[in-house]
ROLUMLUM-351844 format. One record per residue (C-alpha): x, y, z; residue number from 1. Coordinates in steps of 0.25 Angstrom, whole numbers. Last residue first. Layout:
PT; X; Y; Z; NUM .
...
//
This chain:
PT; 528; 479; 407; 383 .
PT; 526; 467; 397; 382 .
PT; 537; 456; 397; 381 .
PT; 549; 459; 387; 380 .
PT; 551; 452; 373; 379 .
PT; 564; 457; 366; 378 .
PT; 573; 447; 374; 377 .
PT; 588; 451; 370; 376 .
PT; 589; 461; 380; 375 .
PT; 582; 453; 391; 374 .
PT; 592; 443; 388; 373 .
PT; 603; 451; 388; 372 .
PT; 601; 455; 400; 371 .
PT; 600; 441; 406; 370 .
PT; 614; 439; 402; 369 .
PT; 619; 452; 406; 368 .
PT; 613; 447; 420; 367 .
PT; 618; 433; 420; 366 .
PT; 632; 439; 417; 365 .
PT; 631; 450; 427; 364 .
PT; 627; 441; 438; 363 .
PT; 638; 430; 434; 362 .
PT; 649; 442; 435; 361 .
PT; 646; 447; 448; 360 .
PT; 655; 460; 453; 359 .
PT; 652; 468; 442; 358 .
PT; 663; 476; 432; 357 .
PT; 663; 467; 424; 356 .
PT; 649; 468; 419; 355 .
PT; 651; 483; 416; 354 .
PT; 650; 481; 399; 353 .
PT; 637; 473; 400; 352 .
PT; 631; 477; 413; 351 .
PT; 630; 492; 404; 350 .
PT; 628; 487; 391; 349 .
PT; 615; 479; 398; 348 .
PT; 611; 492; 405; 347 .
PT; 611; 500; 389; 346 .
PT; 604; 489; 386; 345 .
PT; 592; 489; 396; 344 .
PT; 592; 504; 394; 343 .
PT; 590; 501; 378; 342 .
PT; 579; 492; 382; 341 .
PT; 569; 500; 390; 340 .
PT; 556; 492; 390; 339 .
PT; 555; 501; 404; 338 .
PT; 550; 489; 412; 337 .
PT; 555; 476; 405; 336 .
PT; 569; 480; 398; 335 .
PT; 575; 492; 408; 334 .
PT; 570; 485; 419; 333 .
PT; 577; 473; 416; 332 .
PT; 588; 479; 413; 331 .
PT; 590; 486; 427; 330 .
PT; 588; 473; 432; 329 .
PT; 599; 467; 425; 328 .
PT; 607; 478; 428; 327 .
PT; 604; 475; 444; 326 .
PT; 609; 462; 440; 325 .
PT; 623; 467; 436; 324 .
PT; 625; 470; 452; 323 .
PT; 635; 481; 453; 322 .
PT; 634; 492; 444; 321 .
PT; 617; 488; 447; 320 .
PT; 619; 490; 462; 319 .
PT; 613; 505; 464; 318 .
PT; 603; 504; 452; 317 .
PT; 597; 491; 457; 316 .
PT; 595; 498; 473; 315 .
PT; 590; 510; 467; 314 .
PT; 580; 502; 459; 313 .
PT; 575; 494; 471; 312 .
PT; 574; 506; 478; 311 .
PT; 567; 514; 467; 310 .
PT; 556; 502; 468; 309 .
PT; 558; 490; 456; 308 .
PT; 548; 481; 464; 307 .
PT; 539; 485; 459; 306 .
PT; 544; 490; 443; 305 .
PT; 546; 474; 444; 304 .
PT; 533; 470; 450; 303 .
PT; 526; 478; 439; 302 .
PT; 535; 472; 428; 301 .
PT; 532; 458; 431; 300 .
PT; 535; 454; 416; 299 .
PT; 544; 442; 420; 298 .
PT; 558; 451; 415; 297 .
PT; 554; 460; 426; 296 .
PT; 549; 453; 437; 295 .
PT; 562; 446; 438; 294 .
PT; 570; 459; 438; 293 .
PT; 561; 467; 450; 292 .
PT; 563; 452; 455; 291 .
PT; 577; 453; 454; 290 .
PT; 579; 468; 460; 289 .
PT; 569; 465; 472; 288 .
PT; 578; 452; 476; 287 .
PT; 590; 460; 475; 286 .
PT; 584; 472; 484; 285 .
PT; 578; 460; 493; 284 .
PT; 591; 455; 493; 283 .
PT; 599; 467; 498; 282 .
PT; 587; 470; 508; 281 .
PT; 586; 458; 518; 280 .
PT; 574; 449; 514; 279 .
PT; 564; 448; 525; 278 .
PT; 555; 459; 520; 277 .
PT; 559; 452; 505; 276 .
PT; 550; 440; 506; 275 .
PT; 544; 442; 493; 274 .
PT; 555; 446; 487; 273 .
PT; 561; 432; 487; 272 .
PT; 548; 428; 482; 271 .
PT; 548; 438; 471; 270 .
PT; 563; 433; 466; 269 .
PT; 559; 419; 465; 268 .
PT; 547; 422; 458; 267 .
PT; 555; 432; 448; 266 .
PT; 565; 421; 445; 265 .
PT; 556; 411; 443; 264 .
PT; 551; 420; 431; 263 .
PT; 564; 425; 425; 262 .
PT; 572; 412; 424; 261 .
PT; 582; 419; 416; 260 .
PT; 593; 409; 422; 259 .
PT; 600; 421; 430; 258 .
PT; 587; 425; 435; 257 .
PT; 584; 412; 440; 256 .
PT; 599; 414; 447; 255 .
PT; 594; 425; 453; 254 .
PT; 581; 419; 460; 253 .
PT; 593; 407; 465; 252 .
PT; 601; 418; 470; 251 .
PT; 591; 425; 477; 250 .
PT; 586; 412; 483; 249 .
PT; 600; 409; 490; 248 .
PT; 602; 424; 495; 247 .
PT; 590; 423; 503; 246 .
PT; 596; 414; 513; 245 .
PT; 608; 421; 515; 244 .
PT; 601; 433; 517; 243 .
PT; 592; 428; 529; 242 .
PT; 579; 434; 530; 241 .
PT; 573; 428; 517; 240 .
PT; 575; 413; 526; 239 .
PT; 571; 406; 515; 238 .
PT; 560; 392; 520; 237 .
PT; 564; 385; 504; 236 .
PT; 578; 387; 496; 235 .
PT; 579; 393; 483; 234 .
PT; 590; 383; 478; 233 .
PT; 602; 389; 470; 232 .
PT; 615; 385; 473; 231 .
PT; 611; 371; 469; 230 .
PT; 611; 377; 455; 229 .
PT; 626; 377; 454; 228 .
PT; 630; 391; 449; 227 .
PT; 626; 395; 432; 226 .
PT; 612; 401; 432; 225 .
PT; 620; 410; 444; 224 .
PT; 631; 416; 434; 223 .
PT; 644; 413; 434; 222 .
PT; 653; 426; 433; 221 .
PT; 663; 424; 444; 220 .
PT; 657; 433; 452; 219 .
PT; 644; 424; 451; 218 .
PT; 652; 412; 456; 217 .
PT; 658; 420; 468; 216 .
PT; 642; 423; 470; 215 .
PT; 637; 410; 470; 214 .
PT; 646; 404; 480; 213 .
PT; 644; 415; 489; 212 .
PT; 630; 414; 488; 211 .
PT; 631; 399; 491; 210 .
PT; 640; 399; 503; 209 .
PT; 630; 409; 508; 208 .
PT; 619; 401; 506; 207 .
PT; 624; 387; 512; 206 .
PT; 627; 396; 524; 205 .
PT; 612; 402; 524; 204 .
PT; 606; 388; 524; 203 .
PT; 619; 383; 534; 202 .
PT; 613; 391; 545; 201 .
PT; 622; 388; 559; 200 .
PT; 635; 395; 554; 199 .
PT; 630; 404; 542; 198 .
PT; 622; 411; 552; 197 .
PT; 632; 413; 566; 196 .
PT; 642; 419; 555; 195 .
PT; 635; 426; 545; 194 .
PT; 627; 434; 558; 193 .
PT; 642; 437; 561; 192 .
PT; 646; 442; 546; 191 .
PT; 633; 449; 546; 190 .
PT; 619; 444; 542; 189 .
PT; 611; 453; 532; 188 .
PT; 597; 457; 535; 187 .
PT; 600; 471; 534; 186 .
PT; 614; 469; 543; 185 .
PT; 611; 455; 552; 184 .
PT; 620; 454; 563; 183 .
PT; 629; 445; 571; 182 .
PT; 639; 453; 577; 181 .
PT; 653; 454; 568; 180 .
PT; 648; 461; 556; 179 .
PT; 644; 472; 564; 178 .
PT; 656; 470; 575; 177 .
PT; 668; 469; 566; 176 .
PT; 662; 482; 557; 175 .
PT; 660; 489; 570; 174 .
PT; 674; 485; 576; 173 .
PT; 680; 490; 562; 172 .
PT; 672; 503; 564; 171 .
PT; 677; 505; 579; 170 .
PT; 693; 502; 577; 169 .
PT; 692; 514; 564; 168 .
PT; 687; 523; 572; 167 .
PT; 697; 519; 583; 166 .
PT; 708; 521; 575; 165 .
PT; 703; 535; 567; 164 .
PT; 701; 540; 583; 163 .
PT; 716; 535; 586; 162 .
PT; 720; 541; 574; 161 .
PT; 711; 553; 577; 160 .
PT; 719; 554; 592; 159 .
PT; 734; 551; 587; 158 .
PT; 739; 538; 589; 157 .
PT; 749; 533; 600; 156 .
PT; 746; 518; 597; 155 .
PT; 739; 509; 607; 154 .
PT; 727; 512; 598; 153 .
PT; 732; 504; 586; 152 .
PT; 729; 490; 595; 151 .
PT; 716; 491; 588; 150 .
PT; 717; 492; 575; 149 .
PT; 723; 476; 574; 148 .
PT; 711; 470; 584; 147 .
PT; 702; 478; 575; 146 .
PT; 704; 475; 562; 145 .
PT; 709; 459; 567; 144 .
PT; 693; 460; 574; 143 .
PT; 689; 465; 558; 142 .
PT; 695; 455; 550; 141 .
PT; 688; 445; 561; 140 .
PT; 674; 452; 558; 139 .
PT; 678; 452; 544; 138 .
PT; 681; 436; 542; 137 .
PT; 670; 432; 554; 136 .
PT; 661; 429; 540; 135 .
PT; 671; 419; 534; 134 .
PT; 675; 415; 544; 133 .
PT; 662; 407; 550; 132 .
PT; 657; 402; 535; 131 .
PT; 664; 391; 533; 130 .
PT; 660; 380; 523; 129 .
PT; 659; 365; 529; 128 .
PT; 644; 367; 532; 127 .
PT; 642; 370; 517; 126 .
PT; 651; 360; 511; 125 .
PT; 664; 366; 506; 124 .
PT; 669; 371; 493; 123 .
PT; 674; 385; 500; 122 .
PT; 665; 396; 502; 121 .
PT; 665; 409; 490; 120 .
PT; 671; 422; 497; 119 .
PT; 664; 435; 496; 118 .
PT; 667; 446; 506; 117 .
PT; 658; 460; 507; 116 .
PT; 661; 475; 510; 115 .
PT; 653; 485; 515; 114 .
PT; 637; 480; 515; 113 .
PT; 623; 485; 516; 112 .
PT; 622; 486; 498; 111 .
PT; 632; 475; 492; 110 .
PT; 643; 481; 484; 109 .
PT; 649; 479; 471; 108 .
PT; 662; 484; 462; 107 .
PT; 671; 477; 458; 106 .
PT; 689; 474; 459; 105 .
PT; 692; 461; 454; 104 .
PT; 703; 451; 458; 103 .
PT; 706; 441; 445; 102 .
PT; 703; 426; 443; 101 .
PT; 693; 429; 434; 100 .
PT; 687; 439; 446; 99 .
PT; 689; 437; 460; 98 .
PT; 683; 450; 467; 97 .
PT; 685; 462; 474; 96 .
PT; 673; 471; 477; 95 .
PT; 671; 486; 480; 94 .
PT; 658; 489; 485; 93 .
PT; 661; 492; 499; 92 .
PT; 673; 480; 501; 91 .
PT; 671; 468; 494; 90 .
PT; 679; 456; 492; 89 .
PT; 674; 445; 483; 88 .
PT; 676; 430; 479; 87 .
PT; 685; 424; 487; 86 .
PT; 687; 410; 491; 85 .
PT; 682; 403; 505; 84 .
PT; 689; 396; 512; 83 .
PT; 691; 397; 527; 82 .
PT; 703; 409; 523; 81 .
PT; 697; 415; 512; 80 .
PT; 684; 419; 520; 79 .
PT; 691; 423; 532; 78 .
PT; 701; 431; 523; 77 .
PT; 691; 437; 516; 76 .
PT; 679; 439; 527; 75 .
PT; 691; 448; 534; 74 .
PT; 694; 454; 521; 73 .
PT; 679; 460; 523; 72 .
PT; 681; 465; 537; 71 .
PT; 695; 469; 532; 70 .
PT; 687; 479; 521; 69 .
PT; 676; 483; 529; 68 .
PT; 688; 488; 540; 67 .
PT; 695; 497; 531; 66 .
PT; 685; 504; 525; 65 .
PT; 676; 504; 537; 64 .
PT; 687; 511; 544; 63 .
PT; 690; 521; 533; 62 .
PT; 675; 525; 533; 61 .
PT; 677; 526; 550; 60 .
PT; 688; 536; 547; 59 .
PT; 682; 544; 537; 58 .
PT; 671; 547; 549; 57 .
PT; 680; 548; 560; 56 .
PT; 688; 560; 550; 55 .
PT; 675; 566; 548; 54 .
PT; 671; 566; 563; 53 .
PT; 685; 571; 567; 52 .
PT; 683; 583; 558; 51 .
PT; 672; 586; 561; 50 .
PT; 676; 587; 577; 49 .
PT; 688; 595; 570; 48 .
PT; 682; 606; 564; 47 .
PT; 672; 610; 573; 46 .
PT; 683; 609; 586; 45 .
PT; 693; 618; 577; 44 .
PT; 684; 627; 572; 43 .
PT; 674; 628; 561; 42 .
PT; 660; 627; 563; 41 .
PT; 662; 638; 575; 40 .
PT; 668; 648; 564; 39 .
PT; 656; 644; 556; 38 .
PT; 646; 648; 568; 37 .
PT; 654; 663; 570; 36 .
PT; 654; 666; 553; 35 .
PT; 637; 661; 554; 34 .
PT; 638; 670; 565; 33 .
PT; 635; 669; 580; 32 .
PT; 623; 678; 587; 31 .
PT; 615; 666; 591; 30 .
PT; 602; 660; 589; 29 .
PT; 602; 661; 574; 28 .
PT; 614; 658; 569; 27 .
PT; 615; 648; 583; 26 .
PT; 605; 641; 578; 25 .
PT; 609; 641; 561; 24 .
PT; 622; 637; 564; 23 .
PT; 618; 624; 572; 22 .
PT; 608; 621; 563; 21 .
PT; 620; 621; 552; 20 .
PT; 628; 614; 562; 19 .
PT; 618; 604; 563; 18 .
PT; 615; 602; 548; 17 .
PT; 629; 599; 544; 16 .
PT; 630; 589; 558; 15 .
PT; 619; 581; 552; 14 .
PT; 622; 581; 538; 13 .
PT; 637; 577; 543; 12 .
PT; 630; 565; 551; 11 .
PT; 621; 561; 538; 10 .
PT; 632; 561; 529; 9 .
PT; 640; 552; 540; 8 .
PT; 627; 541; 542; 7 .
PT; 627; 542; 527; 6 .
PT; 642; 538; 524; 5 .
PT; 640; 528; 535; 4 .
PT; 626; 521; 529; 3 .
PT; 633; 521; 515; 2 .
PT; 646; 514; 522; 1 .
//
């Protein structure tokens, strides 16, 4: 939606700067008048050819309103209907969640993507656990879309309502198609690519089903030092280009973290980063984040203020209403490289009194815990 909104900006720039280059040419060139060229800017034809590509423009946000939503119902119902249960229901960054036994409203958002559906796998052995619709779930919500829409032309309609119809046709076809076709998005597989993986690589399937085990245990407010310790192997020959392979030993660097096992922490996470040219982007961003944290709280405050760049920072500052580590990062900082302690407290207070509002409730308990740590240890490694 970000790329779109910028795409259109930089299309109504263009056109702006054309028409004022226009003006200035034939201002110069030409006997007509600023009045006379204005006059021109505003007739009929001008005024409603902008006024068809606005209305096409609002009408393709309205279509992706609409149709990321049922792609995402689509994974639900699939999801729901071979057995799995529900955790979460994102659409953009609004999240709907199970919580106490009660439906929630949050906010959260994963960068490069509009909408996400997560179900935990039933109690079954891994090559008994289906996988197949579960991801063909949208792209199926999407065909019904389509093949309901579509009979709506053989109605007598008005032009722009046919317009606004096919419009609307084309953006739920594209959205089928892009996560339909077998693709990898920024080193991310699609719901296809999902589908032809998970079904001949039983690694990255026994990953998956991991991950999603883990995380509806952290919504629920257990933290990772508390999960089953076979979910946490750091496995040998990682394939670092595949996602679903790196995820399993992110998870087990964090959950050193989450034991306050600093140092073993810190080499875990610098030889994940090590490898970061083949890792895609959103895990080398939380990759940097915990080694930045890691190095830290062990005294490696050069390699910290390092690897801390302004893109780094931005990216911390961006997610830390909506991922508590990021606080505890910004904490960290505050304690070991600007000795600033009433900053530390005041972010403290701060995760302290919003910590209902996030979406992963074992994430913020371990990570007030471990503040309060550090706030409670006077001692602090040498900058």
């Amino acid at each position: 939606m970000k790329e779109i909104f910028k795409l259109i900006g930089g299309l109504l720039i263009g056109i702006s700067a054309g028409l004022l280059i226009a003006g200035l040419i034939l201002l110069i060139c030409t006997d007509i008048t600023i009045p006379q060229y204005i006059g021109k800017l505003a007739s009929v034809e001008a005024m409603e050819t902008g006024m068809l590509a606005f209305g096409g423009a609002l009408m393709f946000m309205l279509s992706l309103a609409i149709v990321i939503p049922a792609h995402e119902a689509g994974h639900l119902v699939a999801g729901l209907l071979t057995g799995y249960r529900f955790v979460s229901f994102r659409i953009f960054n609004l999240t709907l969640i199970r919580e106490n036994g009660k439906t929630r409203l949050k906010r959260f958002s994963i960068a490069g993507t509009g909408g996400q559906c997560l179900l935990t796998p039933p109690d079954l052995p891994l090559d008994k656990i289906p996988t197949g619709w579960y991801n063909a779930g949208g792209v199926l919500a999407n065909l019904l879309l389509l093949i309901l829409t579509t009979p709506l032309f053989l109605l007598p309609l008005h032009p722009l309502a046919k317009g606004a119809l096919a419009i609307f046709c084309l953006t739920d076809a594209f959205v089928m198609l892009f996560n339909g076709i077998p693709l990898k998005i920024n080193g991310m597989g699609n719901d296809g690519y999902n589908m032809l993986f998970l079904h001949r690589n039983p690694r990255s399937k026994h990953s998956l089903m991991i991950q999603l085990r883990s995380n509806a245990l952290i919504q629920e407010g257990i933290r990772p030092k508390d999960m089953p310790d076979s979910w946490f192997v750091w496995e040998k020959d990682i394939d670092y280009s595949n996602p679903l392979e790196v995820a399993l030993p992110m998870m087990y660097a964090s959950r050193l973290i989450d034991e306050m096992r600093w140092e073993e922490a810190y080499e875990k996470f610098d030889e994940l980063y090590s490898h970061r040219d083949k890792i895609m982007q959103l895990y080398v961003n939380e990759i940097a984040g915990e080694l930045a944290f890691c190095a830290m709280v062990t005294g490696h405050a050069e390699r910290a203020r390092e690897i801390l760049d302004p893109k780094l920072r931005k990216y911390i500052v961006a997610y830390r209403k909506m991922m508590s580590s990021k606080q505890r990062i910004l904490c960290a900082e505050a304690l070991y490289l600007d000795r600033d302690t009433e900053k530390a407290q005041e972010i403290y207070s701060t995760l302290e009194s919003t910590k209902e509002r996030y979406l992963l409730q074992g994430e913020v308990e371990s990570d007030l815990d471990i503040i309060r740590h550090f706030l409670a240890t006077e001692e602090r490694p040498a900058t």
